[in-house]
FIVODO-570257 format. One record per atom (N, C-alpha, C, O): residue in one letter; x, y, z. Coordinates in pm, whole numbers, padded with zeros to 5 digits, always signed. Layout:
REM residues N
AXYZ/...
//
This chain:
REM residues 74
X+00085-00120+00000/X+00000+00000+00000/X+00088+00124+00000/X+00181+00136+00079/X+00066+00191-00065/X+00140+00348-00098/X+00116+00441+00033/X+00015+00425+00102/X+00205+00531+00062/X+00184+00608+00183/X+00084+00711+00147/X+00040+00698+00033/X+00031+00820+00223/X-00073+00896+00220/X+00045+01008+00146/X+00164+00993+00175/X+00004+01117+00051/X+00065+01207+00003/X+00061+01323+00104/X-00049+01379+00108/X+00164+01377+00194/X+00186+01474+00304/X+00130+01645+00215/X+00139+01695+00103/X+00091+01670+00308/X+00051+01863+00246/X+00171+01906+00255/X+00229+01891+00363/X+00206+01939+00199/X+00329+02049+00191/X+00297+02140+00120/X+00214+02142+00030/X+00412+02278+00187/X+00473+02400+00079/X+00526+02367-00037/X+00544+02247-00060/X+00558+02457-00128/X+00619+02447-00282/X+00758+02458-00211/X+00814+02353-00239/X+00835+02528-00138/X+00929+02525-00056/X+00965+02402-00010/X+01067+02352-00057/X+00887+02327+00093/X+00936+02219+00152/X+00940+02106+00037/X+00996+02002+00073/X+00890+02106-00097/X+00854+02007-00145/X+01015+02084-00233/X+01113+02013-00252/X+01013+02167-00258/X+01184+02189-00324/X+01281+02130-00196/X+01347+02042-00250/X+01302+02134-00117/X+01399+02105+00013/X+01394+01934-00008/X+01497+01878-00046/X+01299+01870+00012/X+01276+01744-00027/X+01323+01665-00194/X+01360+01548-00205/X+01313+01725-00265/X+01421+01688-00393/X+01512+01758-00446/X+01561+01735-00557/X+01557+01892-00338/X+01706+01930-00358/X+01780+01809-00265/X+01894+01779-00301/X+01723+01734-00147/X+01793+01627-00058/X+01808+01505-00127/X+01879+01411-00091/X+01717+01513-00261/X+01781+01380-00349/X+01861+01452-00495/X+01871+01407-00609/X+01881+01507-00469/X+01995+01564-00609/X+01945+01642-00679/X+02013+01676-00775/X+01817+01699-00665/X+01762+01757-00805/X+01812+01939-00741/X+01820+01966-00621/X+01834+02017-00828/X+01874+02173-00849/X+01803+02257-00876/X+01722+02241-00967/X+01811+02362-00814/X+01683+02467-00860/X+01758+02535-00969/X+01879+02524-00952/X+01732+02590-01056/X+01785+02684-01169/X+01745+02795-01223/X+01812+02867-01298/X+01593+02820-01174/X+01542+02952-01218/X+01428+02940-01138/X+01373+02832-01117/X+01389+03047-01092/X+01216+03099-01014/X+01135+03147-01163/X+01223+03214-01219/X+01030+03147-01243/X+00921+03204-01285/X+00813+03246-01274/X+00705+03206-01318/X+00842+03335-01212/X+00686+03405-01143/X+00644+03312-01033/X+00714+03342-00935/X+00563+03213-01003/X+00552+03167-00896/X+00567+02993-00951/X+00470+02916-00948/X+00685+02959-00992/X+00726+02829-01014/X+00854+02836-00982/X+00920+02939-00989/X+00905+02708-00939/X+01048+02733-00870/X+01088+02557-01003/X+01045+02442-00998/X+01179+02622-01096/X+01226+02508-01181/X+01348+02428-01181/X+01463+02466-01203/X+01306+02307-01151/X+01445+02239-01117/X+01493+02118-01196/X+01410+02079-01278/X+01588+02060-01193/X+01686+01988-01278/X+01825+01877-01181/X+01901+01890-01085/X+01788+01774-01282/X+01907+01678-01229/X+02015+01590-01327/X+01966+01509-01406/X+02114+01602-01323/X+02200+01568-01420/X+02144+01411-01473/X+02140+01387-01593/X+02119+01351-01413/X+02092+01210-01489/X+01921+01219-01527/X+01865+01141-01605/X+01873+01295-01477/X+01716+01291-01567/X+01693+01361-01695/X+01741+01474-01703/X+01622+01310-01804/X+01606+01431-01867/X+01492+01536-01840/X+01511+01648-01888/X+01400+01520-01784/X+01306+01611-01722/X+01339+01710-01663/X+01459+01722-01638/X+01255+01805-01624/X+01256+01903-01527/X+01151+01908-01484/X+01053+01865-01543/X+01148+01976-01343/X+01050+01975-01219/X+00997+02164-01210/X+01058+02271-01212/X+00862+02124-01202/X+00826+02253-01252/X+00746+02263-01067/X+00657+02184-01036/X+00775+02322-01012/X+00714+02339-00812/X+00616+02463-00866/X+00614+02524-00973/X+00542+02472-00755/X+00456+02579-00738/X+00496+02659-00634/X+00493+02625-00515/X+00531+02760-00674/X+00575+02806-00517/X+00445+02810-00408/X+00482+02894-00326/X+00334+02770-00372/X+00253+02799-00328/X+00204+02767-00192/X+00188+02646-00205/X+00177+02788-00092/X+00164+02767+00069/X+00122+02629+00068/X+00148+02574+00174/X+00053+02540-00036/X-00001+02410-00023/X+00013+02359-00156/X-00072+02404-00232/X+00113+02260-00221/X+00117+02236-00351/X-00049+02144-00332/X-00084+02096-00224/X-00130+02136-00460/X-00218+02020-00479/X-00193+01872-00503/X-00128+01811-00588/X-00276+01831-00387/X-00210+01638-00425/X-00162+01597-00548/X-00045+01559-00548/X-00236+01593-00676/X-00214+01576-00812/X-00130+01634-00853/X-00082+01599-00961/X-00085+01734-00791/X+00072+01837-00864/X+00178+01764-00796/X+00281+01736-00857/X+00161+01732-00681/X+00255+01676-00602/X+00320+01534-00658/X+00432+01486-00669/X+00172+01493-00687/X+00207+01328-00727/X+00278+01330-00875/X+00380+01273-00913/X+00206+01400-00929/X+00267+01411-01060/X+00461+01445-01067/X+00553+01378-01114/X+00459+01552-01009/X+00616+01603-00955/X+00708+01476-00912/X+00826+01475-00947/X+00644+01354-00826/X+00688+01270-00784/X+00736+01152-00895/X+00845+01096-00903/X+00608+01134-00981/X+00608+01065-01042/X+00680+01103-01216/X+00683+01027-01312/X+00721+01222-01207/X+00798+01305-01369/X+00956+01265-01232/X+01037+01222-01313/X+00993+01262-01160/X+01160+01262-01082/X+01141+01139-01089/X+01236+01079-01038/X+01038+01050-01139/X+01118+00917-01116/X+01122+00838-00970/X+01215+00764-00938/X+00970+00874-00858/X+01005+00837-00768/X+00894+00758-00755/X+00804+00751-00839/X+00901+00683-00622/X+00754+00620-00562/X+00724+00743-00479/X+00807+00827-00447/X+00612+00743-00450/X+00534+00805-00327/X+00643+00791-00194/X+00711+00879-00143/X+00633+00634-00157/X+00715+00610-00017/X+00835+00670-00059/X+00861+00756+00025/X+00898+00669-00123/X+01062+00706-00131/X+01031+00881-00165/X+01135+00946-00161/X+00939+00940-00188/X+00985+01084-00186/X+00951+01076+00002/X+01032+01126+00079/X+00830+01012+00049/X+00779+01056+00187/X+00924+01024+00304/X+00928+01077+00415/X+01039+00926+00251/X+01083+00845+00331/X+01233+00988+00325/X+01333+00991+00396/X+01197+01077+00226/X+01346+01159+00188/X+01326+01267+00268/X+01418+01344+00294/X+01172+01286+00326/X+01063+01412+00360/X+01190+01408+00488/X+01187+01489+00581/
//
């Protein structure tokens, strides 16, 4: 069974995959865009007081992660 997806900031949810390698590289208006040498993707955050579950999961799931392994990096 998959863990429950935690509420977080667009902040804490950058702090949480800058702790697995990924880089911030530019702010756009209220997106914080980030990057990791072995992915080809990029991570597009919201800067926003509460990212939405579905943005979250999605974010999780474009880095290449499980649910438990982003919650376990939290």
């Amino acid at each position: 069974m998959s863990s429950a997806l935690p509420v977080m900031s667009g902040r804490e949810v950058v702090r949480v995959f800058e702790s697995l390698g990924w880089e911030v590289v530019r702010q756009t208006s209220s997106h914080i865009i980030m990057v990791k040498d072995s992915e080809p993707a990029t991570l597009s955050v919201p800067d926003h007081r509460e990212v939405a579950k579905g943005t979250l999961r999605s974010l999780i799931r474009t880095a290449g992660l499980t649910v438990d392994e982003f919650v376990a990096a939290k």
